[in-house]
C-alpha positions in Angstrom: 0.0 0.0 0.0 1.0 3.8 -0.7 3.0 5.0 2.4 0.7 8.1 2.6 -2.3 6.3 2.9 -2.3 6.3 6.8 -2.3 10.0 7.0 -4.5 10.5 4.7 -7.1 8.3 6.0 -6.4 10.0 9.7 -7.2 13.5 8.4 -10.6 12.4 6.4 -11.4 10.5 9.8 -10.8 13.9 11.8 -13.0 16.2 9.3 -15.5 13.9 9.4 -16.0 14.0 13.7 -15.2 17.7 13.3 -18.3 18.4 10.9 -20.9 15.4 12.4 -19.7 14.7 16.3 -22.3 11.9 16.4 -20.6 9.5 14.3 -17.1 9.2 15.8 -17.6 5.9 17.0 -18.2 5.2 13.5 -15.4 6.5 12.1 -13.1 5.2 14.8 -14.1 2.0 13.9 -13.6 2.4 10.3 -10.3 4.2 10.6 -9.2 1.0 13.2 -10.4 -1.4 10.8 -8.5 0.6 7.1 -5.5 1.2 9.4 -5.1 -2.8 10.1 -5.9 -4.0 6.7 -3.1 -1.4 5.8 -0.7 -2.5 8.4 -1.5 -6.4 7.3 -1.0 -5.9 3.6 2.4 -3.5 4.3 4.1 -7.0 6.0 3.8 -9.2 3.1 
């Protein structure tokens, strides 16, 4: 995966709680879920 995928994932995530506070646990979730199928496909 692109190296500056991570980032650019965590600053979509943090625009989306800034503009709609009710769906963080939302996109915590999603972020946690994007960053570990980026983390898995990185090792091999």
């Amino acid at each position: 995966m692109h190296p500056m995928m991570t980032p650019l994932i965590s600053i979509i995530a943090g625009v989306l709680v800034l503009i709609y506070p009710k769906i963080l646990n939302y996109v915590v979730a999603i972020y946690l879920i994007l960053f570990g199928i980026i983390e898995i496909f990185s090792k091999s």
